[in-house]
C-alpha atoms as one frame of an Amber mdcrd trajectory, in Angstrom:
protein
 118.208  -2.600   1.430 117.162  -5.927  -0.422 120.583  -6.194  -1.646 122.317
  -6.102   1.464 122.486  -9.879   1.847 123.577 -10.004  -1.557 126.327  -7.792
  -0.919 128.149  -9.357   2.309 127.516 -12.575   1.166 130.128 -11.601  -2.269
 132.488  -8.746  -0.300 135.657 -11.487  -0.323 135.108 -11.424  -4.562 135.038
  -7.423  -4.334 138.438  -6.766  -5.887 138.367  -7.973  -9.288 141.139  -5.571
  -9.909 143.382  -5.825 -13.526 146.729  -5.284 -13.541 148.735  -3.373 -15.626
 147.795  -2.160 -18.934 144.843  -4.042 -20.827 143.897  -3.442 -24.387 142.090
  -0.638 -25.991 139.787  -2.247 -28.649 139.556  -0.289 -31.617 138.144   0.102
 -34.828 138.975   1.999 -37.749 137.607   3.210 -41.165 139.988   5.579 -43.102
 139.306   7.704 -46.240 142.637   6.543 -47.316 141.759   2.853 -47.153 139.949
   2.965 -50.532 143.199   4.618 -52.346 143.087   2.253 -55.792 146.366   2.216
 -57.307 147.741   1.433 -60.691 151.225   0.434 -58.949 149.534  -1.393 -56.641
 149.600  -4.623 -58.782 153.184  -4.119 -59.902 155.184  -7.402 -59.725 156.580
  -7.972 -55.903 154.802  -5.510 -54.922 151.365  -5.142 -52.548 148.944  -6.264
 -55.113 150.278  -8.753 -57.911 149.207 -12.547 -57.211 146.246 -14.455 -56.510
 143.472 -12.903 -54.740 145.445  -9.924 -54.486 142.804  -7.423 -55.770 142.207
  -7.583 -59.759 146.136  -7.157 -60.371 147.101  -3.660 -59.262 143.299  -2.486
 -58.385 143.655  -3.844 -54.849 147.013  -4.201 -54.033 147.650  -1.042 -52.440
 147.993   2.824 -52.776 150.850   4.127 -55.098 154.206   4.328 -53.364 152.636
   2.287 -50.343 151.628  -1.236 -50.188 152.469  -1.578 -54.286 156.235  -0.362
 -54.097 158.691  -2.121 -51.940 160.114   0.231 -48.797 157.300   2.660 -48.922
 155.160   3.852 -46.300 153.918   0.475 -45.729 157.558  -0.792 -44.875 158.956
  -4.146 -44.729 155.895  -5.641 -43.229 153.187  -4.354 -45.031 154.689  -4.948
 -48.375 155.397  -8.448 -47.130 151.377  -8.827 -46.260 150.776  -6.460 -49.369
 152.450  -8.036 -51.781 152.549 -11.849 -50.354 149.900 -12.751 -47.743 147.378
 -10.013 -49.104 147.823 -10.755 -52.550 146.579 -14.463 -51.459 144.023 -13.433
 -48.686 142.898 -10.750 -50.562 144.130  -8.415 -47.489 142.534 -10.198 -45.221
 144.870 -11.333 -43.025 146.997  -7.676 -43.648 145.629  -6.257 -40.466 147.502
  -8.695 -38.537 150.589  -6.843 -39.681 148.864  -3.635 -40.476 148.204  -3.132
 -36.537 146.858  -4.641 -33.696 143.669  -2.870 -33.843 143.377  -2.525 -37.095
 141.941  -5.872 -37.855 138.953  -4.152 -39.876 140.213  -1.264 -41.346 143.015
  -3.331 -41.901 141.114  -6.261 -43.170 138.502  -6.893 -45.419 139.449  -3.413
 -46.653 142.768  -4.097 -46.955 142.110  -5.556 -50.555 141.990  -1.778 -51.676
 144.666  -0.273 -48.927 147.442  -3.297 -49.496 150.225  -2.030 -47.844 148.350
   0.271 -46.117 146.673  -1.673 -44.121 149.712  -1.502 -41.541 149.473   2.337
 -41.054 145.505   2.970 -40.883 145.976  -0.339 -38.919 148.382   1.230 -36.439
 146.466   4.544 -35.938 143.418   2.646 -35.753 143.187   3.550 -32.135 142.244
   7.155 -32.832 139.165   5.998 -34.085 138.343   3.618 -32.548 135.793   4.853
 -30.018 133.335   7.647 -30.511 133.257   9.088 -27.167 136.928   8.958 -26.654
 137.848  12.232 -24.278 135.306  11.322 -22.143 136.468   7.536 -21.862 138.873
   8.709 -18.927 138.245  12.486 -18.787 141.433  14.353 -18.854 142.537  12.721
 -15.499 142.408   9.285 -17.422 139.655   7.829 -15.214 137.658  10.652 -14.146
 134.769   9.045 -15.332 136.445   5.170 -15.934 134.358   3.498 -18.590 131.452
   6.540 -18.745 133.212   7.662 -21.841 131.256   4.456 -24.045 133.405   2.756
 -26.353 137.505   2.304 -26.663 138.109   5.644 -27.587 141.802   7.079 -27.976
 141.387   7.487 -24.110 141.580   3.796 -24.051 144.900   3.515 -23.842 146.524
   6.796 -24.348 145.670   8.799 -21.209 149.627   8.942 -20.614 149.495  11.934
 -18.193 147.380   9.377 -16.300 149.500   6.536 -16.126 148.395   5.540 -19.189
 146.550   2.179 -19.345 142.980   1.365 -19.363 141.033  -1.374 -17.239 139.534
  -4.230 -18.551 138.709  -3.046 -22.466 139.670   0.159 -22.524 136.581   2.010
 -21.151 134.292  -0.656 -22.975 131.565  -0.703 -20.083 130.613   2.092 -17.213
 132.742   0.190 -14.666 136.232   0.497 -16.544 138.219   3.034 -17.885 142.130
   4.654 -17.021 143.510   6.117 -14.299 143.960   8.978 -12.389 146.774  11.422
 -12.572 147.356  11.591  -9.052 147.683   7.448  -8.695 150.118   7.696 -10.879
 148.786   5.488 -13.541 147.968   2.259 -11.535 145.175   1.019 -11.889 141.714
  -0.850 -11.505 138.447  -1.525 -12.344 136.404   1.381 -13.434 139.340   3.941
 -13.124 142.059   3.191 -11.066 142.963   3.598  -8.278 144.930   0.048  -7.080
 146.518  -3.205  -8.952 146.102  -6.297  -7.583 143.403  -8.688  -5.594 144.563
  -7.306  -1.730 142.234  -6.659   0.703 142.878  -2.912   1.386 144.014  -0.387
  -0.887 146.412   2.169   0.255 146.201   5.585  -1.587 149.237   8.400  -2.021
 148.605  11.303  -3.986 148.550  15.170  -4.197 145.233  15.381  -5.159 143.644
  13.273  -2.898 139.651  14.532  -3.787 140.681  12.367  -7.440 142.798  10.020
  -5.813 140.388   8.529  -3.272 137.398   8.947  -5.952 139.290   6.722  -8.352
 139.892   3.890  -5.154 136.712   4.040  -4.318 134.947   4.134  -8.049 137.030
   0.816  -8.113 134.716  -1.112  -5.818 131.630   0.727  -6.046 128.492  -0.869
  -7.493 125.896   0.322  -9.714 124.677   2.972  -7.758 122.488   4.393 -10.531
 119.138   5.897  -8.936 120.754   4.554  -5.418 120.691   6.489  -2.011 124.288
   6.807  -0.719 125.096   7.728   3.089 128.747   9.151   3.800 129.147   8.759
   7.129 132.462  11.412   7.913 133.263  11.901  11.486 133.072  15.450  11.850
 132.555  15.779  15.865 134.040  19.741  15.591 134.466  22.400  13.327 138.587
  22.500  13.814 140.596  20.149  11.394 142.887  17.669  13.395 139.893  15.448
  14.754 137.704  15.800  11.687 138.049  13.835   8.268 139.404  15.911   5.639
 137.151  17.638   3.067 139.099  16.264   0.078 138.783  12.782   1.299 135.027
  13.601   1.998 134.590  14.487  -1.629 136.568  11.980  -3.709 133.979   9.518
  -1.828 131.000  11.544  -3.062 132.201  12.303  -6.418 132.800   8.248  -6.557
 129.359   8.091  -5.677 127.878  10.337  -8.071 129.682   9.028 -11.092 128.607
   5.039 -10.460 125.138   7.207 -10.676 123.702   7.555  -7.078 120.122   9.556
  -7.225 121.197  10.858  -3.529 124.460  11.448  -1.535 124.070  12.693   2.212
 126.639  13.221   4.369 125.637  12.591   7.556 126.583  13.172  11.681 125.478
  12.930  14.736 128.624  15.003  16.313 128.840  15.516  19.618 130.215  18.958
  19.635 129.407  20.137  16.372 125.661  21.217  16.632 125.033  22.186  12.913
 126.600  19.895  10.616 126.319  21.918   7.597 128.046  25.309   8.975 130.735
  22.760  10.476 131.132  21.564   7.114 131.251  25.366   5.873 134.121  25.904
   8.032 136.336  22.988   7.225 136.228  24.039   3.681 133.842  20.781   3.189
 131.192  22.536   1.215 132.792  23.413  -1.506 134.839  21.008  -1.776 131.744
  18.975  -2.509 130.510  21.694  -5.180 130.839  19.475  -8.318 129.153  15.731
  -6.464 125.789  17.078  -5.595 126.048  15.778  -2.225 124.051  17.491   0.556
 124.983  17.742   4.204 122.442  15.940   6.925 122.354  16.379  10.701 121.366
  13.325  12.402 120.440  14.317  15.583 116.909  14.859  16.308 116.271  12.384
  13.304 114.045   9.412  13.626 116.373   6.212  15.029 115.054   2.692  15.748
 116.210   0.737  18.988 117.712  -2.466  17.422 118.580  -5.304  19.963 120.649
  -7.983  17.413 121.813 -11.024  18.546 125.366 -10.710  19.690 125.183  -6.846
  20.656 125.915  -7.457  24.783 127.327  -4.664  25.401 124.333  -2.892  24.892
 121.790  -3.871  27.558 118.972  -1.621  26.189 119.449  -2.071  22.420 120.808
   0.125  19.784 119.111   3.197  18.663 120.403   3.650  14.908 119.197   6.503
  12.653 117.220   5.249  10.370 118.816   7.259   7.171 121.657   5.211   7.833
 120.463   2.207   8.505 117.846   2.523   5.298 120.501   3.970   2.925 121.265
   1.527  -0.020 125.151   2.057   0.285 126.842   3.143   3.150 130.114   4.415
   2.970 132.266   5.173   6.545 134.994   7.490   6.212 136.677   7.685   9.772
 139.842  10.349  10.741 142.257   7.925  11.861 143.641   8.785  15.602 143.771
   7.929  19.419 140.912   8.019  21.836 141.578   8.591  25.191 138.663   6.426
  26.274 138.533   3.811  23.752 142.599   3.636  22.497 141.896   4.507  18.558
 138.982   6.026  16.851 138.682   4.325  13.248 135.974   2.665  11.760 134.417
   0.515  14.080 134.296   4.090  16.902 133.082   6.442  14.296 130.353   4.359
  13.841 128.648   6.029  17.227 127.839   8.702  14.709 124.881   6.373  13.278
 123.467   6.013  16.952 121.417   8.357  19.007 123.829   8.459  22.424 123.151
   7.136  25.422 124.171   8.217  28.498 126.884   5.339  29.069 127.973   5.225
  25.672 131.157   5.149  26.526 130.709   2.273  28.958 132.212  -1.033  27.831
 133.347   0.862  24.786 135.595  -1.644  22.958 132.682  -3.940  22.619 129.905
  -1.379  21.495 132.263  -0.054  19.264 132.015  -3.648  17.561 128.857  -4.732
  18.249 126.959  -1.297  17.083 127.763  -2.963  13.170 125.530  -5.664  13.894
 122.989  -3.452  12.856 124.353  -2.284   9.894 127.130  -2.707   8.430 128.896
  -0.247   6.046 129.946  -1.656   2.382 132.575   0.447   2.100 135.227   2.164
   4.845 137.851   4.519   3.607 140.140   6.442   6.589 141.628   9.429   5.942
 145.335   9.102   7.650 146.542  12.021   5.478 147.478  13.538   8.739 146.785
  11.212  11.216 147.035  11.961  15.617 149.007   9.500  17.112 148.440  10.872
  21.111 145.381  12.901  22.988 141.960  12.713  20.240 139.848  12.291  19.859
 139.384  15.857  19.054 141.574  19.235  18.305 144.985  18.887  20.856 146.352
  15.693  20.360 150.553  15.365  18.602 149.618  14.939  14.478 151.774  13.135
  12.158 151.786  13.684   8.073 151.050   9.842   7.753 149.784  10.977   3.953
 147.507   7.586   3.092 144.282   7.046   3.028 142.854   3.449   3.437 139.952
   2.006   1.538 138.390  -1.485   1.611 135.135  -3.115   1.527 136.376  -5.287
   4.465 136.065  -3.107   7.573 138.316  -4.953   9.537 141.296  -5.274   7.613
 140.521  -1.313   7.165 140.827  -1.296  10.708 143.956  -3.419  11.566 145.837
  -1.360   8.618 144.797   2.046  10.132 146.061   0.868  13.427 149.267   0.072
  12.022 149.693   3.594  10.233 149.329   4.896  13.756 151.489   2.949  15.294
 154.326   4.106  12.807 153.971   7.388  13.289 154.995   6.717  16.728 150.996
   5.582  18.602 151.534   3.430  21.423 148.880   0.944  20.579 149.363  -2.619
  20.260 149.456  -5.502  17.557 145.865  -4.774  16.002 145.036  -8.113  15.940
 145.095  -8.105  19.637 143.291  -4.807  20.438 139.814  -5.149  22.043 137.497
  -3.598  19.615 138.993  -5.617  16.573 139.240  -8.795  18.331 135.732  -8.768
  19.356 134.806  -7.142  15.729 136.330 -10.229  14.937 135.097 -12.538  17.126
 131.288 -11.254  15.956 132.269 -13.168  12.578 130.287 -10.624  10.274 129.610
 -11.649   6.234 132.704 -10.181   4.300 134.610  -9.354   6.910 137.978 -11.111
   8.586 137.363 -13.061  11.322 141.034 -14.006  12.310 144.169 -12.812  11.758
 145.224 -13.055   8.115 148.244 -12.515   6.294 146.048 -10.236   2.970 148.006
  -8.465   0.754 147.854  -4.669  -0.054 146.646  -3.114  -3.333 149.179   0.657
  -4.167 148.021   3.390  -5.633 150.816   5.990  -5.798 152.397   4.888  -2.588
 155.809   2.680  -2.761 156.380  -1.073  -2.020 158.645   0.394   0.793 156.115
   1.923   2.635 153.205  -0.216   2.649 155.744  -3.124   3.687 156.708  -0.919
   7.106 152.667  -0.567   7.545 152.498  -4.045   7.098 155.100  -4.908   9.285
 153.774  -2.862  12.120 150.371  -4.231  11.416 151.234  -8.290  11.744 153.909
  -7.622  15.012
């Protein structure tokens, strides 16, 4: 928890996000490099001249840097034979390949013209750990693989682009599969510095680990609470199990000690065998998260500044409000009480329930973040309900997104506007109760008035998040 303040305080710089393809960084050593050649020094060749190599020693391997048209082509003969035979191959690699510079270099005094092609294929070698840079989804673990590797920058089935240095560091590395290839910090998963990032995919378990791996911390020997909303054990009200999972697995790659996903559900007495049912539990198999039941847990009564709605304080459950990361993933849908139940309503599954819970509901659905506020909200709208909820009953549309964003209100006001396209007779977000007094609360990170952000794609079109947008801002 001592890094809470840290962390609202720096949520607006949370999406340092490249864009496009970035370079692999590699470098390469090849047996052939050391070919000496008695052609190599032949006049016009790759090796006669000045600081070429000791005439025809350095220049180049026999019918490659040394003879005009060989394997080294045009360009390597040129450096070869003109610019190597003065640098001494030095300044071959330039030619030779763009990661080449060291194979292609100061070896390049015994390679001459050869220097272009161990330049050029340079990238094979040039990181040690290479099929785990991306894992064979091109990001499954981002930057875990170590160095470059040939996964920096050749995971084509995933896109194939790396982040920032090809998988130098733990937080980068390439994309998914199932984002199609665009991509972000620490393996995809969006492009670009928006606020929200809107995820397509058939595999949304990988797809939503890869969006959320993108803005996750360090969570190395961290506690993690997923907070699902899983108030039944029947699908249409509860959030999806692969959704549920690509946030654990997320989790449990940026190296949390603990995952727990955790509810209080109403109607869903034992969360584990409701989890069992909806296909949850093994869908979590390879994350190592465990399910928790919050009810009967210890909760402390919380009376913040701000939280009026609640005239005898907040009781939140203390695993969620002592968790190091919180993550809330919300089903996106109606509420018959309360209009929509996103992420500021799900978060009544951190609170032990009073009896008039659902009095003045718009405003304790705002307020009950004062005591904690999640770092990171993703909604599953895969199939989102659009009339009735909030549980099993209510018409479902295949809305096929799933929202993520550090900023829980610009979660919110995008999930609203998913609804209303698939035909939800809610208003302009901006102008529904529980975001305009989320809003009006003013929390660290968060929006506090309408704002014209911009959305970060992963495998959904331009098209599409445009008509969200549009129904989001009118």
């Amino acid at each position: 928890m001592s890094e809470r303040e840290s962390k609202n305080l720096s949520r607006r710089n949370f999406l340092g996000i490249s864009v496009g393809a970035v370079v692999a960084a590699g470098i390469g050593c090849s047996d052939e490099s050391g070919t000496a050649s008695e052609t190599g020094g032949q006049p016009g060749s790759g090796g006669a001249g000045t600081g070429g190599g000791t005439t025809g020693t350095t220049g180049g391997a026999a019918a490659t840097g040394g003879i005009p048209g060989s394997t080294g082509g045009t360009t390597s003969a040129t450096t070869g034979g003109t610019t190597s035979a003065t640098t001494g191959g030095t300044t071959s690699p330039t030619t030779g390949g763009t990661t080449g510079a060291t194979t292609g270099g100061t070896t390049s005094a015994t390679t001459g013209g050869t220097g272009g092609d161990t330049g050029g294929t340079s990238g094979t070698t040039g990181g040690t750990t290479g099929d785990t840079g991306g894992r064979s989804s091109g990001g499954r673990s981002g930057g875990r693989g170590g160095t470059t590797g040939d996964t920096g920058g050749t995971t084509s089935d995933a896109g194939g682009t790396t982040a920032t240095t090809g998988g130098t560091t733990g937080d980068t590395g390439g994309t998914s599969a199932s984002t199609g290839g665009e991509q972000g910090t620490g393996g995809g998963g969006s492009t670009g510095d928006g606020l929200v990032t809107l995820v397509r995919a058939t595999d949304y378990k990988q797809a939503v680990r890869d969006a959320c791996f993108a803005l996750m911390p360090d969570l190395a020997g961290k506690t993690v609470v997923i907070r699902p909303n899983l108030i039944e054990a029947r699908p249409d009200g509860t959030t999806s199990a692969p959704v549920i999972a690509g946030v654990a697995l997320a989790a449990k790659d940026k190296g949390a000690s603990s995952i727990l996903i955790c509810e209080d559900a109403f109607a869903a007495s034992d969360i584990a065998a409701t989890m069992d049912t909806l296909g949850i539990t093994e869908a979590l198999a390879d994350t190592g998260a465990t399910p928790a039941n919050l009810k009967g847990t210890d909760a402390t009564n919380a009376r913040p500044a701000g939280a009026d709605a609640w005239g005898s304080g907040i009781d939140f459950y203390d695993i969620v409000k002592n968790a190091d990361y919180v993550v809330n993933v919300p089903k996106c849908k109606t509420h018959g009480i309360a209009r929509f139940s996103l992420g500021l309503k799900a978060w009544f599954g951190s609170v032990k329930r009073p009896g008039d819970l659902h009095t003045s509901i718009a405003n304790k659905c705002a307020e009950a973040h004062l005591v904690r506020q999640e770092d990171l909200v993703v909604v599953d709208a895969t199939r989102c309900m659009t009339t009735g909820g909030p549980t099993q009953g209510g018409t479902m549309a295949e809305s096929n997104v799933v929202i993520v964003s550090k900023d829980a209100i610009a979660a919110e006001v995008t999930a609203v506007a998913v609804l209303r396209l698939n035909g939800a007779g809610l208003k302009v977000p901006w102008t529904e109760d529980q975001i305009a007094r989320a809003m009006a609360l003013k929390y660290p990170g968060w929006l506090s008035a309408q704002t014209d952000f911009a959305y970060n794609l992963a495998g959904i079109s331009q098209a599409d998040a445009d008509a969200i947008k549009a129904k989001r801002d009118a």
